[in-house]
Each structure stands twice: as structure tokens, then as C-alpha cells.
C-alpha positions in Angstrom: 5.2 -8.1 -25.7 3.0 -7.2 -22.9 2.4 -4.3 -21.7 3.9 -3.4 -18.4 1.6 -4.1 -15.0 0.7 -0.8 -13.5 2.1 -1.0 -9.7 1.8 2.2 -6.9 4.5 3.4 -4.3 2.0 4.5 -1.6 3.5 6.7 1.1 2.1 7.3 5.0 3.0 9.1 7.3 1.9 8.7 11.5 2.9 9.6 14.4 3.1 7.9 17.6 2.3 3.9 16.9 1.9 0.5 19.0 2.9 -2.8 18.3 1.2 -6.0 19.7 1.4 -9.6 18.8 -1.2 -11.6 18.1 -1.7 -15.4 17.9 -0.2 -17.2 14.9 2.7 -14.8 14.2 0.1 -11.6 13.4 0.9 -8.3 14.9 -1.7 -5.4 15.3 -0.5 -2.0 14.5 -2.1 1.0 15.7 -0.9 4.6 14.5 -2.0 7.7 15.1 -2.0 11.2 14.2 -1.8 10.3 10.4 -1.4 12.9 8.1 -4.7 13.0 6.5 -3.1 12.7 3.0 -1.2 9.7 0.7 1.9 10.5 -1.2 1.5 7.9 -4.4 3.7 7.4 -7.1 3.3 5.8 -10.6 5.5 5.7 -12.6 7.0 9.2 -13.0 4.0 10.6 -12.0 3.6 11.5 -7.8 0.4 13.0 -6.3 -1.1 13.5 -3.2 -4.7 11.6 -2.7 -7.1 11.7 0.3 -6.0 9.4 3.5 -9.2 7.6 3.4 -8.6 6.1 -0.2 -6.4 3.3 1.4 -9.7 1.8 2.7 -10.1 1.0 -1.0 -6.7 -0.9 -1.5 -7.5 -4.7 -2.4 -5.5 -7.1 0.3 -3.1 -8.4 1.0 -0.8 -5.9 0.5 3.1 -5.9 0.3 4.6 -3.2 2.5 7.4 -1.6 4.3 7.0 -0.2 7.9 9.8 1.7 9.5 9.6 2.6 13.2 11.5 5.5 14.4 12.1 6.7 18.2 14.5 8.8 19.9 17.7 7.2 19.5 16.2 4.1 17.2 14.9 3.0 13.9 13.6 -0.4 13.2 12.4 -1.5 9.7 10.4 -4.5 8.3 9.3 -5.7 5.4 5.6 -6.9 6.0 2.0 -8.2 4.1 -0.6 -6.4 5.0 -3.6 -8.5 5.7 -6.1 -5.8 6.9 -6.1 -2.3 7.2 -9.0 0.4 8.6 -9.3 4.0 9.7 -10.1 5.0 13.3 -14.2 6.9 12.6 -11.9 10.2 13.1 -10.0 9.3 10.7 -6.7 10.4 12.0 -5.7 7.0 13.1 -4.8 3.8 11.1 -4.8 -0.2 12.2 -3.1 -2.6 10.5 -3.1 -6.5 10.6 0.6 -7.9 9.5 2.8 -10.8 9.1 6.7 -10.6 8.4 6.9 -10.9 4.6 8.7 -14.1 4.4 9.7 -13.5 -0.2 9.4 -10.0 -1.6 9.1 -10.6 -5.3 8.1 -6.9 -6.1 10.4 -3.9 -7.4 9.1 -1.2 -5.6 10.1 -1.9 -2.3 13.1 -3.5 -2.9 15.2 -1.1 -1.3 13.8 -1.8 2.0 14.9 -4.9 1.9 18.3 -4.4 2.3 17.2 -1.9 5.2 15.0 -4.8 7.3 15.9 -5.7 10.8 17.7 -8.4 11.5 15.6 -11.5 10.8 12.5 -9.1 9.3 12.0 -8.9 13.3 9.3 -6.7 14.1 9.6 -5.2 17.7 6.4 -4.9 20.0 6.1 -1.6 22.1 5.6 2.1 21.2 7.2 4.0 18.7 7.2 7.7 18.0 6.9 8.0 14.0 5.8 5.4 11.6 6.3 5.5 8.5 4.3 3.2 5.9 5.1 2.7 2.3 2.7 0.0 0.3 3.0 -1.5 -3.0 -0.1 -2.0 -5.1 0.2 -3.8 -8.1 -2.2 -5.9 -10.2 -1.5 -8.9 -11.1 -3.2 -10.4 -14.6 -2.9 -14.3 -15.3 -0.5 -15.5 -16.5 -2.0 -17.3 -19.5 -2.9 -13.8 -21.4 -0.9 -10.7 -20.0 -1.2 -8.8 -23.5 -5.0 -8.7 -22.8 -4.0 -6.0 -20.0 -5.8 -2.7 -20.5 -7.0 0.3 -18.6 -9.8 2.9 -19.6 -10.5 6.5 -19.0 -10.0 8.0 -15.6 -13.2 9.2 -13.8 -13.5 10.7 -9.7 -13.9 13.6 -8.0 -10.2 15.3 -7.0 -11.1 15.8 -3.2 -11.9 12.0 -3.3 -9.4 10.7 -5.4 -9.8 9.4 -9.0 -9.7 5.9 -10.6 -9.7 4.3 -14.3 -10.5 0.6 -14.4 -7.8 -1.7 -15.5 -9.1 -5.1 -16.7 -7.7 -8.1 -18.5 -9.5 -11.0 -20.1 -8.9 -14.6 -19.9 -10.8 -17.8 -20.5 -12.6 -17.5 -16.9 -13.6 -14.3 -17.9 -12.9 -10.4 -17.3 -11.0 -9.1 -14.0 -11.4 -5.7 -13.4 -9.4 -3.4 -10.3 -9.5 0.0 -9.7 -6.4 2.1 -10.3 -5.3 5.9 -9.4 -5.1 8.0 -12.1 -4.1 11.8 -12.5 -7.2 13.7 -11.7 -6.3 16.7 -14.1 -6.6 13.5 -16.7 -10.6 12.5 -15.6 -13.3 12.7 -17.6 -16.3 15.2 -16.5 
């Protein structure tokens, strides 16, 4: 039996955001006053990791964006194409499309949250809240090969172990969080 495919509930939280369309059903998404830290979960485990760590996230990315204002709250389920940081670093834009399948498990509580459609609504909203699903995804042809090595990183930047799995192409590698109280010196 294989061994099960590491996957990370990432967590982000903003402030004030705006919503603008862009040609071929793409919408830009610019939020500010991030709170310059991640909550990520894995497993059973939950720590807190340095904001700009999601620039290292491999795309696209299945996510969950949920809009709040004074009197609303809008929700959609979303792949996340691009993502960067403002050069302060206390902003965040992202490139999305409505999610049209979610085959994943971590967000599947959203889904029953979404608007109407997966509608996402243009204009300004005052909180955003993010939530991202990372996973890995080995071939198909060897899953068992699936394996992930020692953890290395410096805490105030976060701390990774390389997951890799063989097949007949050759090795994949991705970086994964890890525990930093686990790393090796």
C-alpha cells in the first residue's frame, strides 16, 4: 500500500481586498494588510511559518477565498494561478479562476460554503480570508516510491524536507514544510 501523499491546509489572513476581472474569466486579487505570518496544518501538526514562504508554493494552487464586509460574506472555491508579495510585504496579489472540480479533501468543506454558481464578486471587501491546499502529486504508475528526507531551514525562514518519488522518467523532487524543532543543524 502506498504511503499517504503529504498535503498542507495553509491559512491567510488580510485585510481590506479588491476584486477585478480580467480577460478570459481571470480575476486579480489584491489584499492588503496581511498578517505577516501563515497558519499551516499537516496532518495533526499546526505551525506558524513566515508570510513570505507562500512565494515558494508551486502553482496552480487549489484554494478557498472568503470575502467578508459589513453586513456580507461571499465565498469561492478558486485555482490559484499566480501569487506575489507587494516589496513591503504586507500586501498579497493573486491571479484566479473559479475552480470548476475540487478533487481534494482539505477544502472540502468550503465547498458546501461557495456562492451561488462559485460566483466571485468584483468590488472591495473588508477581510479576506485565504486558505490553500498544497499537495504533491506522484505518478500514478509507482506511488509506493513516495519518500521524504530529513528536514533542514532556519525557523525565522521556515524549514523544508524534500519529498521525492521515482519513476521510469526519472526522480521528482518538491519541497515540503516540516516541523522546525525536527531540522537537522
Amino acid at each position: 500500500m502506498a504511503e499517504e501523499i503529504p498535503s498542507s491546509l495553509i491559512f491567510v489572513q488580510g485585510g481590506e481586498s479588491v476584486i477585478t476581472e480580467k480577460t478570459d474569466g481571470l480575476y486579480l486579487i489584491t489584499v492588503q494588510d496581511i498578517i505577516p505570518y501563515l497558519h499551516i496544518k499537516t496532518g495533526e501538526r499546526s505551525s506558524l511559518m513566515p508570510f513570505e514562504i507562500l512565494t515558494t508554493l508551486d502553482e496552480p494552487l487549489n484554494g478557498a477565498l472568503v470575502f467578508s464586509g459589513a453586513d456580507t460574506q461571499s465565498t469561492s472555491m478558486v485555482e490559484v494561478l499566480n501569487l506575489s508579495l507587494s516589496n513591503d510585504t504586507t500586501g498579497l496579489t493573486l491571479t484566479v479562476k473559479p475552480l470548476e472540480f475540487y478533487d481534494g479533501q482539505l477544502l472540502t468543506f468550503f465547498e458546501s460554503e461557495k456562492n451561488e454558481g462559485n460566483t466571485i464578486f468584483k468590488g472591495q471587501h473588508d477581510e479576506t480570508r485565504i486558505y490553500i491546499e498544497e499537495m504533491i502529486n506522484p505518478p500514478d504508475n509507482v506511488p509506493d516510491s513516495f519518500r521524504c528526507g530529513q528536514c533542514y531551514g532556519i525557523p525565522e525562514h521556515g524549514c523544508y524536507q524534500a519529498c521525492c518519488w521515482d519513476y521510469e522518467m526519472g526522480k521528482k523532487c518538491s519541497k515540503e514544510w516540516c516541523n522546525c524543532a525536527d531540522r537537522i543543524f
